[in-house]
Biopython code that builds the backbone (N, CA, C, O; Angstrom):
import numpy as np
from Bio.PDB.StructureBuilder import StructureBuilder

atoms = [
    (1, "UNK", "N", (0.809, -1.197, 0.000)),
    (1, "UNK", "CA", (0.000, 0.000, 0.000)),
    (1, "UNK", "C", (0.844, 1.250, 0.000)),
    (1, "UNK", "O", (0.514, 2.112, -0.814)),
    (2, "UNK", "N", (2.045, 1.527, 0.903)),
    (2, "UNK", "CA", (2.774, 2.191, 0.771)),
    (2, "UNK", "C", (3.602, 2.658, -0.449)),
    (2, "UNK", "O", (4.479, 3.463, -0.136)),
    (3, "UNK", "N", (3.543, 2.378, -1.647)),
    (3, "UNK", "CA", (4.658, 2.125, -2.413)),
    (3, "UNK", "C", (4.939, 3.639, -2.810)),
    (3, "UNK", "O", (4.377, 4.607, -2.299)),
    (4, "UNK", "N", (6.069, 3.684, -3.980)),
    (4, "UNK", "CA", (6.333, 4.665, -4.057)),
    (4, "UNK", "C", (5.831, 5.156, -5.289)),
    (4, "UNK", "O", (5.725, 4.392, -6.249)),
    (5, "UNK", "N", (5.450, 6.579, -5.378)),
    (5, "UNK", "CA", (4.660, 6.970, -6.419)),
    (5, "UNK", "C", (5.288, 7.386, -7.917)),
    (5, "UNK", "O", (6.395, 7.854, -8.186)),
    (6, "UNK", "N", (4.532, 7.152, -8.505)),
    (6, "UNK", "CA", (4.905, 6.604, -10.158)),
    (6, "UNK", "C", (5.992, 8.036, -10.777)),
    (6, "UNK", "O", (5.870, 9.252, -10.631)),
    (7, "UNK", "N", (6.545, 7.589, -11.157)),
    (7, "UNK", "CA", (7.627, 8.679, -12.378)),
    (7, "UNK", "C", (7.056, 9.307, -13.043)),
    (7, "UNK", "O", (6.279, 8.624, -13.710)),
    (8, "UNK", "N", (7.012, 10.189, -13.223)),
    (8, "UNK", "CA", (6.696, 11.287, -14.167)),
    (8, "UNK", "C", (6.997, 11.126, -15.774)),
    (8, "UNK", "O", (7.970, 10.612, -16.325)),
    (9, "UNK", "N", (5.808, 11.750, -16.347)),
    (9, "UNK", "CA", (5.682, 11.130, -17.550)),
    (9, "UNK", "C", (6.886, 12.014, -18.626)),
    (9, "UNK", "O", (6.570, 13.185, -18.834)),
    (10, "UNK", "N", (7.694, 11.719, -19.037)),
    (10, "UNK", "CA", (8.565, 11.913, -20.070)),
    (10, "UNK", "C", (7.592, 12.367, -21.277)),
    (10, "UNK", "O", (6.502, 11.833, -21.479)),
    (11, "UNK", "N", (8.145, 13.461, -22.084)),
    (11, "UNK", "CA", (7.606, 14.520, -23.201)),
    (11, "UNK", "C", (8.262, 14.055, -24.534)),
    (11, "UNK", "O", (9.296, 13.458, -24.231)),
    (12, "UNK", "N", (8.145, 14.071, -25.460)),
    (12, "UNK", "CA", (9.102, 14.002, -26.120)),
    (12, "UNK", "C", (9.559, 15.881, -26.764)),
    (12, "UNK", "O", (8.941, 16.945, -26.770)),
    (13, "UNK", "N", (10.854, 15.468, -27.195)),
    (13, "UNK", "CA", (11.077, 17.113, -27.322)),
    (13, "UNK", "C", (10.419, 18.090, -28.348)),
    (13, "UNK", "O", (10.027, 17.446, -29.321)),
    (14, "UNK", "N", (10.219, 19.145, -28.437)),
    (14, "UNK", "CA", (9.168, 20.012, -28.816)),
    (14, "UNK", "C", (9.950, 19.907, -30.875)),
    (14, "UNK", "O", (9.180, 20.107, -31.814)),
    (15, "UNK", "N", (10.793, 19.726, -31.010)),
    (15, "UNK", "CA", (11.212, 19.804, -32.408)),
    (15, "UNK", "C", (11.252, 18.602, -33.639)),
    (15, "UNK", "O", (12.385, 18.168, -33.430)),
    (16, "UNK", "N", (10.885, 18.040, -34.441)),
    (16, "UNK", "CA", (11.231, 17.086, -35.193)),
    (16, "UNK", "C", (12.587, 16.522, -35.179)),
    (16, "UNK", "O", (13.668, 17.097, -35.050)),
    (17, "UNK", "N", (12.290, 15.194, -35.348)),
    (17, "UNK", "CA", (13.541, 14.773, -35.290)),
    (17, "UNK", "C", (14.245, 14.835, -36.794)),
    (17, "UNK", "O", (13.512, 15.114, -37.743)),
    (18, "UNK", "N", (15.769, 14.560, -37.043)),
    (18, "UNK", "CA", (16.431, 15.024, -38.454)),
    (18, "UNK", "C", (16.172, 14.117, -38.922)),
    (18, "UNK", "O", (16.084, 12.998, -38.418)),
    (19, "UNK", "N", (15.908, 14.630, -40.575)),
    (19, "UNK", "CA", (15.718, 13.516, -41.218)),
    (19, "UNK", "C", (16.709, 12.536, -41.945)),
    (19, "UNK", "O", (17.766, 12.996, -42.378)),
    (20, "UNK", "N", (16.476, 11.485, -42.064)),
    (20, "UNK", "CA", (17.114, 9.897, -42.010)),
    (20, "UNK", "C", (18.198, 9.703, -43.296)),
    (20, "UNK", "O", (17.791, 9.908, -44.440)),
    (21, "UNK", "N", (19.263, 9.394, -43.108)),
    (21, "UNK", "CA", (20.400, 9.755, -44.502)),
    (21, "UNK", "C", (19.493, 8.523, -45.475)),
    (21, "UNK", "O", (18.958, 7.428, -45.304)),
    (22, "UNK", "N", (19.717, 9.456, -46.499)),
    (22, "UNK", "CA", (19.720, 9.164, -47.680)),
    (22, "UNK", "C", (17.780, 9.554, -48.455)),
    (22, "UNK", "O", (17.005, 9.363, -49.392)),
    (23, "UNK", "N", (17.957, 10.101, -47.330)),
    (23, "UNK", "CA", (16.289, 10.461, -47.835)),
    (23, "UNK", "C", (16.421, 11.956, -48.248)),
    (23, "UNK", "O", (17.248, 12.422, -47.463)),
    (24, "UNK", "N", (15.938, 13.100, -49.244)),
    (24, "UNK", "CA", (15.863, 14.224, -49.553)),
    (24, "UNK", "C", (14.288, 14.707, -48.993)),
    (24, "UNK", "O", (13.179, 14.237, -49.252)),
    (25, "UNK", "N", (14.755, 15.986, -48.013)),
    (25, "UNK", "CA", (13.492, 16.757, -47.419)),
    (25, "UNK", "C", (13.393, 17.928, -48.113)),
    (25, "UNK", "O", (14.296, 18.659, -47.708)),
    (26, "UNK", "N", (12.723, 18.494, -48.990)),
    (26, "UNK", "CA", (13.092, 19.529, -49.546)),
    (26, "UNK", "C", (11.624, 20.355, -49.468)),
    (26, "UNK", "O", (11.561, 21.223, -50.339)),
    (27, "UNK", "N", (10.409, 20.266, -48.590)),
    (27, "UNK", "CA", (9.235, 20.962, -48.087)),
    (27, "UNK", "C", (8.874, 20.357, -46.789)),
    (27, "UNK", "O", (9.524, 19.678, -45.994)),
    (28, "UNK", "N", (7.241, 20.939, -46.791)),
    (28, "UNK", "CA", (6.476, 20.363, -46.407)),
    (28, "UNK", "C", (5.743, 19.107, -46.272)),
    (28, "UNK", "O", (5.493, 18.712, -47.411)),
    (29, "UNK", "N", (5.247, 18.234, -45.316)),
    (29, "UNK", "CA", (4.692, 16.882, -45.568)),
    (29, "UNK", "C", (3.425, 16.987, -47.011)),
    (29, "UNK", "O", (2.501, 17.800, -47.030)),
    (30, "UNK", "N", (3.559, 16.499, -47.530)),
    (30, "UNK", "CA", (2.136, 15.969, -48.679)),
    (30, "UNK", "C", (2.748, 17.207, -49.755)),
    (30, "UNK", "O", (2.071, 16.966, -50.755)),
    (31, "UNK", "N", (3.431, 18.116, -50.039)),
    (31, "UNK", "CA", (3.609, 19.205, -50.935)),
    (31, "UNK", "C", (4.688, 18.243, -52.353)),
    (31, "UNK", "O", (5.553, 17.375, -52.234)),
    (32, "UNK", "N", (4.144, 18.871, -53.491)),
    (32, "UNK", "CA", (4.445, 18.054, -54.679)),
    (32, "UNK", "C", (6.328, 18.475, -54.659)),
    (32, "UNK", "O", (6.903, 19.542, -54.873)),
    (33, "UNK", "N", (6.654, 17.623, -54.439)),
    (33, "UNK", "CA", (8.306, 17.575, -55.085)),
    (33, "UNK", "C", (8.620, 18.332, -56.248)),
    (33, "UNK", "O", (9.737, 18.850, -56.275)),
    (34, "UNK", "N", (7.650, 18.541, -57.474)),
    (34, "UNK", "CA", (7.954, 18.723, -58.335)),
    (34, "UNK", "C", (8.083, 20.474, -58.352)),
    (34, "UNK", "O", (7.739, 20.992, -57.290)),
    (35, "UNK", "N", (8.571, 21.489, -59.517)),
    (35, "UNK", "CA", (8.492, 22.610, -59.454)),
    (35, "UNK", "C", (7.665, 23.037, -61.053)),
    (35, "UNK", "O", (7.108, 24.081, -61.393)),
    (36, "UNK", "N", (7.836, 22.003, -61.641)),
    (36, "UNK", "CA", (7.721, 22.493, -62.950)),
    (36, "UNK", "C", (5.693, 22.989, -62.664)),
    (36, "UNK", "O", (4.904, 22.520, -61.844)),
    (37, "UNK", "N", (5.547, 23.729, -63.394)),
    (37, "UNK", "CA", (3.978, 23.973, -63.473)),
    (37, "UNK", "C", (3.065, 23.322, -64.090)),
    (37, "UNK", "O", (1.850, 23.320, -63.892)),
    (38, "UNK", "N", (3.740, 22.715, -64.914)),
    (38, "UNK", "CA", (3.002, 21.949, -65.968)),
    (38, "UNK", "C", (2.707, 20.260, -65.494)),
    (38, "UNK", "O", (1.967, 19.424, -66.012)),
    (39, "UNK", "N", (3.616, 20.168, -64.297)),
    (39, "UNK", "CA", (3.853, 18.903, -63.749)),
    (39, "UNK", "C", (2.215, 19.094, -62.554)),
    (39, "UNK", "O", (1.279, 18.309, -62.405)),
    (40, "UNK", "N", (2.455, 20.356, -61.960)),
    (40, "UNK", "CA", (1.916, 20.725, -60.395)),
    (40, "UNK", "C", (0.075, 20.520, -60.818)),
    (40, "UNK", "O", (-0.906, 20.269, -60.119)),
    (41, "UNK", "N", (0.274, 20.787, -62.382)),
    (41, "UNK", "CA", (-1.121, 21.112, -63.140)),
    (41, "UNK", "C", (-1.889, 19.683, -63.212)),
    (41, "UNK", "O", (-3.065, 19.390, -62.997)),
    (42, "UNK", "N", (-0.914, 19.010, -63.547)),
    (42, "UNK", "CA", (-1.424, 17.893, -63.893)),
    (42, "UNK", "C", (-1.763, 17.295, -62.902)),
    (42, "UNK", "O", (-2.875, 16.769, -62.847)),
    (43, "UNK", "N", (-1.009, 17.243, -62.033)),
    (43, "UNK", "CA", (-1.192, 16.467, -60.837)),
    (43, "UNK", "C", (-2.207, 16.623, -60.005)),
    (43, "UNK", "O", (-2.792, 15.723, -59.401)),
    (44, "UNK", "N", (-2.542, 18.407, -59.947)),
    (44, "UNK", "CA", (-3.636, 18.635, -59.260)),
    (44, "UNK", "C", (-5.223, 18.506, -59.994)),
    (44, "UNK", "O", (-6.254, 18.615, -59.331)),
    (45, "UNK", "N", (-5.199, 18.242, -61.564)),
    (45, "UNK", "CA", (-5.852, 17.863, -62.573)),
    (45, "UNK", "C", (-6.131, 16.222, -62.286)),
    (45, "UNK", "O", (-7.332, 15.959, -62.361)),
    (46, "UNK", "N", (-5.488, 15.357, -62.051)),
    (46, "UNK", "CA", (-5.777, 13.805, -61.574)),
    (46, "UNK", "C", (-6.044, 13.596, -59.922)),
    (46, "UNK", "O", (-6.197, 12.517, -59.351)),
    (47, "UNK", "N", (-6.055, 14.844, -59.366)),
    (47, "UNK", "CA", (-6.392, 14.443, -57.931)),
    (47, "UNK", "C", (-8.020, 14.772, -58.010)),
    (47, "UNK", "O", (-8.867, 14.280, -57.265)),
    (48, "UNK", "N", (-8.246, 15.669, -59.030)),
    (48, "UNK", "CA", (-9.595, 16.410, -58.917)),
    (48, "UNK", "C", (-10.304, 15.327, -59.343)),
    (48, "UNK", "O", (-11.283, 14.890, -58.738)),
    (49, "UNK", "N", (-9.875, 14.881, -60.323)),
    (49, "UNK", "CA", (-10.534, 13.762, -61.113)),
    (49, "UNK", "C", (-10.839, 12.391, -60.763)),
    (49, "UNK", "O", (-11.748, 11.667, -61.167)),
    (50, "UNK", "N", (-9.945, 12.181, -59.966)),
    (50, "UNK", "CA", (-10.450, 11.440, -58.755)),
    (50, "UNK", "C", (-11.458, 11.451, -57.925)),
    (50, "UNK", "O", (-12.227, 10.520, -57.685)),
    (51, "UNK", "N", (-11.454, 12.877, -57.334)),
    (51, "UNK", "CA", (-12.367, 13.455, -56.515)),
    (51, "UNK", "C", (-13.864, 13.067, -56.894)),
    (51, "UNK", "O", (-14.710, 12.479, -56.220)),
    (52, "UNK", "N", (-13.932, 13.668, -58.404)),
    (52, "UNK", "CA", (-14.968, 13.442, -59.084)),
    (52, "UNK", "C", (-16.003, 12.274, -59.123)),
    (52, "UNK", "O", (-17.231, 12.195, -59.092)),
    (53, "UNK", "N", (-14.433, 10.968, -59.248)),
    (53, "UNK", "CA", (-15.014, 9.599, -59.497)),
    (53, "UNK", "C", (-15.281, 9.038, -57.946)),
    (53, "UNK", "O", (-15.868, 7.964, -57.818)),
    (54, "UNK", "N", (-14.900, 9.683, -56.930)),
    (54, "UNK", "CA", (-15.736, 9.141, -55.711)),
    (54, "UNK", "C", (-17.037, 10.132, -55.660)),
    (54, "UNK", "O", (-18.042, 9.503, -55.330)),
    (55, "UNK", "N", (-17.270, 11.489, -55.896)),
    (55, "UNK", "CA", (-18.485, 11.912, -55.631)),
    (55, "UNK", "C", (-19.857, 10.611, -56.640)),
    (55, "UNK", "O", (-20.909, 10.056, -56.324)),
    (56, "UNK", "N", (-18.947, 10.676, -57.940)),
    (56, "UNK", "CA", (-19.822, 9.746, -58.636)),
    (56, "UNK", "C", (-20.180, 8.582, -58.107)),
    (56, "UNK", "O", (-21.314, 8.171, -58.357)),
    (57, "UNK", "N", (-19.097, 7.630, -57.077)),
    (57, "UNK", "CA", (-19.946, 6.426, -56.654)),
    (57, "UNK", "C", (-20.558, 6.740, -55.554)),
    (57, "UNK", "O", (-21.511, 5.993, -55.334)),
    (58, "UNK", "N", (-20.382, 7.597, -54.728)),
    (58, "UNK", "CA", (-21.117, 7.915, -53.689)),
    (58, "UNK", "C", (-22.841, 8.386, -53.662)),
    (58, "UNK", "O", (-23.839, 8.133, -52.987)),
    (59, "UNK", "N", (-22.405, 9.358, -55.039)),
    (59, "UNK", "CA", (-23.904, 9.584, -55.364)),
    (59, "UNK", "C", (-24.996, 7.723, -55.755)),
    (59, "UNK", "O", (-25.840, 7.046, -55.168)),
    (60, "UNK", "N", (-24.292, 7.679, -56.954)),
    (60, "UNK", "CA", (-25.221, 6.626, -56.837)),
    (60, "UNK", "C", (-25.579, 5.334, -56.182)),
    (60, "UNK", "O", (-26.562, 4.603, -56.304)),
    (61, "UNK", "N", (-24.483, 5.261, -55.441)),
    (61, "UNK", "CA", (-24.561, 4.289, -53.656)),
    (61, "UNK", "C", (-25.868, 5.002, -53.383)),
    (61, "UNK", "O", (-26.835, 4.252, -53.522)),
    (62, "UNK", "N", (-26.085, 5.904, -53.129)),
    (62, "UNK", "CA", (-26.942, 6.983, -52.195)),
    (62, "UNK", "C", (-28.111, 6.498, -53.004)),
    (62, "UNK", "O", (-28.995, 5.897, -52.394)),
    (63, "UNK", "N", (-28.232, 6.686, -54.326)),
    (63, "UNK", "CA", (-29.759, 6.529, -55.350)),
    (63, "UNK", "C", (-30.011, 4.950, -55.193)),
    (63, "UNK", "O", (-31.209, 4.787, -54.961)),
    (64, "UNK", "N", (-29.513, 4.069, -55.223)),
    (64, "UNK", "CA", (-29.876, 3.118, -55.127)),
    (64, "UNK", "C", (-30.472, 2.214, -53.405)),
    (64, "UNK", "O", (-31.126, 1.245, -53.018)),
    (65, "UNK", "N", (-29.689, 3.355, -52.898)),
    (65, "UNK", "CA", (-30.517, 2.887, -50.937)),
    (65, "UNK", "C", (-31.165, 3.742, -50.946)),
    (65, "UNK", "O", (-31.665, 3.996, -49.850)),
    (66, "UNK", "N", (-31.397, 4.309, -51.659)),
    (66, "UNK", "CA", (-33.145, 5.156, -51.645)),
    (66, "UNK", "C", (-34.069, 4.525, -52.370)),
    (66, "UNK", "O", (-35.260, 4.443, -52.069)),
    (67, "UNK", "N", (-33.628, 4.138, -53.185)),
    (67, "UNK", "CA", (-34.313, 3.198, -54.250)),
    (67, "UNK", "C", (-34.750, 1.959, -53.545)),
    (67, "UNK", "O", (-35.801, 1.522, -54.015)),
    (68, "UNK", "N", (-34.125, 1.070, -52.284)),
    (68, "UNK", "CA", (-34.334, -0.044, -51.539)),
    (68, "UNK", "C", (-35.498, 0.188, -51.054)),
    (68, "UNK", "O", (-36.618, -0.315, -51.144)),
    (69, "UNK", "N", (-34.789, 1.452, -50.274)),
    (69, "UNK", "CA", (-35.996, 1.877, -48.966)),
    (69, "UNK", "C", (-37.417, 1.729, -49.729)),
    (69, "UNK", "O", (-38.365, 1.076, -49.291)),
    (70, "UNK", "N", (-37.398, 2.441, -50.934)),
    (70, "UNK", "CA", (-38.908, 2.824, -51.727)),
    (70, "UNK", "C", (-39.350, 1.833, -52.038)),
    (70, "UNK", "O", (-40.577, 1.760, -51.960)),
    (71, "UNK", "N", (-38.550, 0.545, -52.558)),
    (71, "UNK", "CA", (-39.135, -0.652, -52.767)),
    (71, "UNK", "C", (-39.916, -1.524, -51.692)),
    (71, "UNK", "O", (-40.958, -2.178, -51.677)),
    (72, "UNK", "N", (-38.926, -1.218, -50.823)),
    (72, "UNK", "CA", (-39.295, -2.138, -49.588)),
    (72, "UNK", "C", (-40.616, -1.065, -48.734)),
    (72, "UNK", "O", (-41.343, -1.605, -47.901)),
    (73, "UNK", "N", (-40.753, 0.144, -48.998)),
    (73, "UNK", "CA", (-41.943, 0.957, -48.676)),
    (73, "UNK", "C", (-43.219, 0.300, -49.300)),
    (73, "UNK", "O", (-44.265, 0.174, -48.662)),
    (74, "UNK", "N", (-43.074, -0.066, -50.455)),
    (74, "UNK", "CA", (-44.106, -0.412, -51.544)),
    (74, "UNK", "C", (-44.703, -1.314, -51.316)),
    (74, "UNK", "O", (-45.933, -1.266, -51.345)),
    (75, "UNK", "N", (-43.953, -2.562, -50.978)),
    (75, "UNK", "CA", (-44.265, -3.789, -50.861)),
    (75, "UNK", "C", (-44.906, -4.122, -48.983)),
    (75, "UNK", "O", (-45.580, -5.031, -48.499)),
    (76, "UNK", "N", (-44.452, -3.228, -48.563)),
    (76, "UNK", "CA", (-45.042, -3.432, -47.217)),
    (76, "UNK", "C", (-45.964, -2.579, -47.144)),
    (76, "UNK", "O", (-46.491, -2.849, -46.064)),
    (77, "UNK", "N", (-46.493, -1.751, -47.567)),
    (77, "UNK", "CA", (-47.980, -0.982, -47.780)),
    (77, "UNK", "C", (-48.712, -1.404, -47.488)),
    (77, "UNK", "O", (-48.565, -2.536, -47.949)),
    (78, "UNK", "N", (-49.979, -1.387, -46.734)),
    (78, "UNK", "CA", (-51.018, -1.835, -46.597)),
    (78, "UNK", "C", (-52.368, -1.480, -47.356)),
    (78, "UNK", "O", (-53.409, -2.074, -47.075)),
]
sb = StructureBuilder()
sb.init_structure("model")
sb.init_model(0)
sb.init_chain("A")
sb.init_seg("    ")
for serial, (resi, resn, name, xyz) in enumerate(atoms, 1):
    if name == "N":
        sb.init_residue(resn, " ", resi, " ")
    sb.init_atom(name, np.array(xyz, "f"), 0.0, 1.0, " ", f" {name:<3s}", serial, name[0])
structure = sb.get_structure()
């Protein structure tokens, strides 16, 4: 019951640690490596487009469980 009370919790230090040889850091986390514009264009041109093709399955995920519900409304009607 007596024992002695627990250690104090260790922080880690407030700065990033350096980064690891042989790796090149040259920004920010997620920022395109590239500089050229024509590169930055494109890239942000296939992320959109992406974007696109999940709004598209999402939408019609969505139309078709509406479409359930209405069926299954129909058929249980009285």
């Amino acid at each position: 019951m007596g024992g002695h009370p627990p250690q104090p919790r260790q922080h880690r230090p407030p700065r990033r640690p350096p980064p690891r040889p042989g790796l090149q850091h040259q920004g920010p986390p997620g920022a395109p490596m590239t500089t050229d514009p024509e590169q930055q264009r494109l890239a942000l041109e296939k992320k959109r487009e992406r974007y696109v093709w999940y709004y598209l399955g999402y939408f019609l995920f969505g139309i078709h469980v509406v479409a359930f519900v209405m069926i299954y409304a129909v058929m249980h009607a009285k």
